[in-house]
N, C-alpha and C positions, 0 to 999 in steps of 0.2 A: 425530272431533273436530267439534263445532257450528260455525259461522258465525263468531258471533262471537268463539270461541277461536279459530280457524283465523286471523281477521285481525287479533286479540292477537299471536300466535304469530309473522305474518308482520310485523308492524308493532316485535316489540321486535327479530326477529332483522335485520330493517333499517338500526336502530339498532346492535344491535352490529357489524356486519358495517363502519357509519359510523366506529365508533369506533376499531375496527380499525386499520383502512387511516388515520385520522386520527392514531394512535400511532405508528406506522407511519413518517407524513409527518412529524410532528416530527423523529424521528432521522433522517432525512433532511435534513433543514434545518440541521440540527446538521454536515451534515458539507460540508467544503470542495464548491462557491467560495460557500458562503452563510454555514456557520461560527457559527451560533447555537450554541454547544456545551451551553447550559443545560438545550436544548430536550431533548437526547440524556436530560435522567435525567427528564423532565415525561414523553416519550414509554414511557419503561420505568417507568414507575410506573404511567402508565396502561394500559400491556402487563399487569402485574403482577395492577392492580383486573379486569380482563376476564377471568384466569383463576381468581380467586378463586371454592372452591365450586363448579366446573363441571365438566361429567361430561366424561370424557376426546375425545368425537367434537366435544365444543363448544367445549376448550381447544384441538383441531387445526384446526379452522377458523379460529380468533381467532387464534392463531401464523402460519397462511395468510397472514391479510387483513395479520395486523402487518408477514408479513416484503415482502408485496407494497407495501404504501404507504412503507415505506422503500427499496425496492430498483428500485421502479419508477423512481421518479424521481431517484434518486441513480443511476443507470447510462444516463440517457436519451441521451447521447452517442452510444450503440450503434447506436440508430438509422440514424443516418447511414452504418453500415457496415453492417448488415444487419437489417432487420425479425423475422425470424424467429431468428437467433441472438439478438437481445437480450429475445424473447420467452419463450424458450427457458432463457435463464441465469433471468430473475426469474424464470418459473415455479419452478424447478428451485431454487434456492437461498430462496422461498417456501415450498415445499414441506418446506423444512430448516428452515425455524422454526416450520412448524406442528408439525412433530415434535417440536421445542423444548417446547411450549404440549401437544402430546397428554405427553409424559414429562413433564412437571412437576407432582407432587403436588399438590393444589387447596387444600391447607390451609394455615394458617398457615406449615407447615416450607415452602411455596414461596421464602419470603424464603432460604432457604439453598440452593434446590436449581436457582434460575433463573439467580444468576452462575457454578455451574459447567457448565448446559447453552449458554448462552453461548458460556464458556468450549470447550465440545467442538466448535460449532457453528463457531467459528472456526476451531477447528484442524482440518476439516471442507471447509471453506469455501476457507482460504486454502491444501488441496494437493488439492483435487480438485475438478471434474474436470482430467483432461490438463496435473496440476501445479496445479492451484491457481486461484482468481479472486480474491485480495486486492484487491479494489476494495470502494472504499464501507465501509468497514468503521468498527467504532467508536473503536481507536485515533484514527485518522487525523479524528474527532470531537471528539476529548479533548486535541490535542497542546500547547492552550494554557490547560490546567486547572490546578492548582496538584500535579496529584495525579499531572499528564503523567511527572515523573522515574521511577515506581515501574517505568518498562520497563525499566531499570537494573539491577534485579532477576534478573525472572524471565520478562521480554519483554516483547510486546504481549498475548500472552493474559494475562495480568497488571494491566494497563491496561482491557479488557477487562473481568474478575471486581471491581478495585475501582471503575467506574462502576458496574455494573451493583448490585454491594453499596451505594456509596449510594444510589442509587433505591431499594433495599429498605430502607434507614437510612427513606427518606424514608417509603415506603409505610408502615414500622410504625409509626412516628409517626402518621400520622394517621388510625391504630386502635388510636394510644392502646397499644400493645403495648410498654413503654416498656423490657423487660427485653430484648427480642429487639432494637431500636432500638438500645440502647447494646451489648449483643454485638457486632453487625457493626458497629456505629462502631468498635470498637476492634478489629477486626482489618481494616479498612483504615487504621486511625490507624498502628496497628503497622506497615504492609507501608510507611508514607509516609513512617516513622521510619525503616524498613529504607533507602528509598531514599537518604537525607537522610547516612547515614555511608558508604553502599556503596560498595565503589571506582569510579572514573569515568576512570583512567588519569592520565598527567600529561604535562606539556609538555617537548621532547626537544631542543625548536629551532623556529625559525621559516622561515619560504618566502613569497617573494615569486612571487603568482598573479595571472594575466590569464587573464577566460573570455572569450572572443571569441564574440559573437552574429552571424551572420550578416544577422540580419534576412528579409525577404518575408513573401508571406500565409499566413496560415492556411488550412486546409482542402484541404491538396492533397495527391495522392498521388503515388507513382512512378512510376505509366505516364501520367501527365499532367507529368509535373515533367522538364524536363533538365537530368540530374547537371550537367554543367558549367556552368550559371549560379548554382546554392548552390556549389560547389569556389572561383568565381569571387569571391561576396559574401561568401565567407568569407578569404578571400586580402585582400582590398580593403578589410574588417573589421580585418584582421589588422595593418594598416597605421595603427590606432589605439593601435595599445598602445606604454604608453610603460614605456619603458628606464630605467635598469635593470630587469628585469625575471628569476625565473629559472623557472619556469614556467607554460607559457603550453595551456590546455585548448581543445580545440573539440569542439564536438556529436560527436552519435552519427551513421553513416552519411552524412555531410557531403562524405566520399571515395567517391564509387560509378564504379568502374573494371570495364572489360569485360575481361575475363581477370584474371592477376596480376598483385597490388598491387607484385609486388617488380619486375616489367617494367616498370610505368607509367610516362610522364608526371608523372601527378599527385606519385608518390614524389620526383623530381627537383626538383618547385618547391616541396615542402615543407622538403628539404635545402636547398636556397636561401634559405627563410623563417625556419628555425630558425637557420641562418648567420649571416643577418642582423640577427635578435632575439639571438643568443647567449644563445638560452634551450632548455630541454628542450621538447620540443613533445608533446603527447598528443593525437591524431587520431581520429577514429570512422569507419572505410573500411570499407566492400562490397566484395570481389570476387566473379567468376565461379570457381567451383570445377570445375565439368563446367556439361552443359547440364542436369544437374539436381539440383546444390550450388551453393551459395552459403556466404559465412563473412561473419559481422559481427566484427568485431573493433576495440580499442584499439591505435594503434601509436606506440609513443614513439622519436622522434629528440631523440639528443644534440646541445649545441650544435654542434656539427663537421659537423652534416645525416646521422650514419650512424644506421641503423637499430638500435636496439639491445633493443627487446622489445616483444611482443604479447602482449595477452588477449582469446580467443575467448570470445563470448557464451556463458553455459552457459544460464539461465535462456529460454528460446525463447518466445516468444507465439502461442498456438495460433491458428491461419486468418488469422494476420499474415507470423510467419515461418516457420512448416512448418504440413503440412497433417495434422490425425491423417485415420488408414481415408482416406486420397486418392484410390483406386481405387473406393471408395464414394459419397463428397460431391463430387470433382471434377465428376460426371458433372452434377449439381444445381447447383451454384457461381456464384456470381455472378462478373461480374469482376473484382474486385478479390483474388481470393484469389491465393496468391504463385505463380508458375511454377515458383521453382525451391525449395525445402526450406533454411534455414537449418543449415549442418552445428552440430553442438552443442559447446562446447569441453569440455575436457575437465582444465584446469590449474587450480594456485588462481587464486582472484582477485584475485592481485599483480600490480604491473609495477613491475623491477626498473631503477631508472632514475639519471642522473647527482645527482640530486637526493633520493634514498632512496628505500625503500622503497614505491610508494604501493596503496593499497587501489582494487578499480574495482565497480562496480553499472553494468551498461549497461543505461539505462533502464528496461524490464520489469520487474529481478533487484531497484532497489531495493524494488521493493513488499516484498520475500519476505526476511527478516530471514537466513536460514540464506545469502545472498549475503553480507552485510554482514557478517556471522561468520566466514565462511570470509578475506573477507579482511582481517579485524584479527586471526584467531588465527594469521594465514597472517605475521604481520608490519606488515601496511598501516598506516603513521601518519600518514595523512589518505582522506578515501573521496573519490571522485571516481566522478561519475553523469554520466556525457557521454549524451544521451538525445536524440530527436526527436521532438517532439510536433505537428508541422507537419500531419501527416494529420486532425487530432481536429477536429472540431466544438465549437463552443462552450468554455468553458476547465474545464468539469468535472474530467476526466484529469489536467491541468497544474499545477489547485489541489491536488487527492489527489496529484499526485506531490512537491510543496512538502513537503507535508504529511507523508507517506512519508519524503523526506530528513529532514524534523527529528525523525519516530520514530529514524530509523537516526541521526542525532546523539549522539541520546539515549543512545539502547543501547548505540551501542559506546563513547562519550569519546569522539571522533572532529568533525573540522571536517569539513563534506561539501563539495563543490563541485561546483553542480551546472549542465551546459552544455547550452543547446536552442537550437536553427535557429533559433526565430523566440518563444521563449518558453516558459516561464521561468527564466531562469538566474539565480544568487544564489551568497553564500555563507551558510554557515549553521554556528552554532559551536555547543562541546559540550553548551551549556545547551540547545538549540534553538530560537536565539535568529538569525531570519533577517535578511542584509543585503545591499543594492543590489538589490536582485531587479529585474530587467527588467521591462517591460512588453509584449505581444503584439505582434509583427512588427517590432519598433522593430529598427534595429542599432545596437549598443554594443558597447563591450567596459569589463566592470567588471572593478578590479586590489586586490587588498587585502594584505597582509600577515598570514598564518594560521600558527597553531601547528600541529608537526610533536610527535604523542604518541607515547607507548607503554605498554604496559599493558591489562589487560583488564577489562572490567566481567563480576557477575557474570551478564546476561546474555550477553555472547560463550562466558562457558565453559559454559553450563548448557545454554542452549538450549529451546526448547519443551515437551520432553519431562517435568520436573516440575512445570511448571504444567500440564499435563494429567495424568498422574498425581494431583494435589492436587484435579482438578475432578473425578476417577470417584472418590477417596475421599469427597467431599464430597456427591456427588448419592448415593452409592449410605447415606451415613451417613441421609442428609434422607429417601430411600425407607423405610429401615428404621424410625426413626422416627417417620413415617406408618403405617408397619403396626402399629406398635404403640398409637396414637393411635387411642380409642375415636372411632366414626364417629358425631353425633350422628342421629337419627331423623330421616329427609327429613319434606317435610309434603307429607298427600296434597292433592293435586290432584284438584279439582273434576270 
């Protein structure tokens, strides 16, 4: 290659490599706590022009750069707990959309075949590795779209396949493709029409809720933090709420006792607390299990202070609450990683309570839809996310978990309610329509009157499973024909 092709060559692939990472950065921007949601279909449209006509090593690179400029800075939070694992996910979940961009047909059929690699990429994404990394994603971009109900349907990968199908709406448009344009308009018209009759559950009763915010700063961790001053602003929080009252929620791990929770202390003046509220109380406690378990769990006392059910965490946060290969990475470890292994539960995610039935997500599990399922098919007629986001940096995590609660609103017909140490706690109703939400570190305690459902959407009974099915019949339809789709004659180069 000459000079001057050589610095042709390096000077356009500069530019694409710019535009990349700069499509990229839009769906990023698109997603909580910045919430540009528009930007999410400008970004996939210009994903879409990048891969047009280009040979499969040059569509993996452009899927590279795209999924790096959205995932860089939509996960920058990680930083602050480890440099080299947050280096480690972008790469790695980069690498998953360049494969995106290498599989996707270069031709025209791209408009059909890039919402269902999307679509695979998510369900890809959000269980693996070590279960899943559902963060950043495009649902949780979309929640306030007009198009947000269709996870009603057939989930978030759902939500997912019709953004991404209007970007392709968009992109044929403006090549004039007007026959392909209105195809995929009407089959997202269709799936939004689907959402618009689909069942959504109904109202069974009502309940009277106080979520008690503890309040303190942000940014702190466990081995810097002593349990008994959050136990303390939570108790002293708790002396906010007013009466009548009949259940009353607090944070996740908000109870962190040294041996067992049924020995404590702490169980005693929460019998006390619920006594004196004469309300059902739902608590988020730590014990010691051995010297190397631990349980995170939900525990509900009745008005009368007796204990009367618990839900263990199932959903676990990998180099949070257990360590995977320990005997490998411990040795490397920073300190922050856990000493002792989260034991994993193993029950639905109900808690049988004086107050009915209720559904729980302990923080992490709401990301992951197959929690929020398990506990509306399980019975649960309200979802309750008691969670701690007190550790995070910046409010990245805390807007994406907002954000998360009002997918899982959606999906199931369900009121969520959702309780943090120090932010953000709210309630949030079936439409996914958020209220009182907190502000960071503040303490309060918000009280609302929420409907108690029952009933299922057809996401609770379907699950994941045929919207992906639907995404390999569709990419595998789009590949076929592409093979059959005469290739026109490259042009030779000089």
């Amino acid at each position: 290659m000459s000079s001057p092709k050589l610095a042709v060559w390096a000077r356009t692939s500069g530019w694409t490599a710019a535009g990349s990472l700069a499509a990229g950065g839009l769906v990023a921007l698109s997603m909580p706590p910045w919430g540009w949601w528009p930007l999410a279909l400008v970004g996939l449209v210009a994903f879409e022009r990048l891969l047009a006509d280009q040979p499969v090593w040059a569509r993996a690179w452009r899927g590279f750069g795209f999924g790096a400029g959205w995932l860089f800075p939509a996960t920058f939070w990680m930083v602050d707990f480890t440099l080299p694992g947050y280096l480690a996910v972008c790469v790695v979940f980069s690498v998953l959309y360049g494969l995106v961009g290498a599989t996707c047909p270069p031709g025209l059929i791209r408009w059909l075949a890039l919402p269902s690699l999307f679509v695979l990429a998510g369900a890809i994404r959000w269980r693996w590795p070590f279960g899943g990394v559902p963060l950043a994603t495009l649902p949780m971009s979309q929640v306030d779209t007009p198009w947000a109900a269709t996870v009603r349907v057939l989930g978030p990968l759902l939500l997912v396949a019709v953004c991404v199908a209007i970007a392709m709406v968009l992109g044929a448009v403006l090549e004039r493709q007007w026959r392909a344009a209105l195809m995929l308009a009407s089959v997202v018209v269709g799936f939004w029409g689907w959402a618009a009759l689909a069942p959504q559950g109904s109202a069974s009763g009502t309940i009277d809720v106080a979520v008690v915010q503890g309040g303190g700063p942000q940014r702190t961790r466990a081995a810097n933090t002593e349990p008994g001053v959050v136990f303390e602003r939570h108790l002293e929080a708790s002396q906010l709420v007013q009466k009548p009252v009949e259940l009353v929620v607090w944070p996740e791990d908000v109870v962190d006792v040294h041996g067992l929770f049924a020995n404590s202390e702490e169980r005693l003046r929460l019998a006390e607390l619920t006594t004196k509220l004469n309300a059902t109380l739902v608590a988020g406690v730590v014990e010691d299990v051995s010297a190397t378990e631990a349980a995170n769990f939900a525990a509900v006392f009745a008005p009368d202070g007796t204990l009367v059910d618990r839900y263990d965490k199932v959903r676990l946060v990998p180099f949070g609450e257990y360590v995977p290969l320990r005997s490998l990475i411990e040795p490397l470890a920073p300190d922050y990683l856990p000493a002792r292994d989260m034991r994993r539960g193993d029950t639905p995610a109900v808690l049988d309570t004086p107050v009915g039935r209720l559904g729980v997500s302990i923080s992490w599990e709401i990301f992951f839809e197959d929690r929020a399922r398990d506990a509306i098919g399980n019975g649960g007629e309200v979802l309750l996310n008691p969670t701690n986001g007190a550790s995070y940096w910046l409010t990245i995590v805390q807007t994406q978990q907002i954000a998360s609660s009002r997918l899982r609103a959606l999906e199931t017909g369900r009121w969520v309610v959702q309780s943090a140490p120090t932010g953000f706690s709210a309630f949030i109703d079936p439409d996914g329509k958020v209220y009182q939400r907190t502000a960071v570190s503040e303490r309060k305690v918000i009280q609302s009157e929420i409907e108690l459902r029952t009933g299922q959407t057809l996401a609770t009974r379907a699950g994941p499973w045929p919207m992906t099915a639907l995404a390999l019949a569709a990419l595998l339809a789009a590949w076929i024909a592409h093979q059959r789709t005469p290739t026109p004659p490259r042009r030779k180069s000089d």
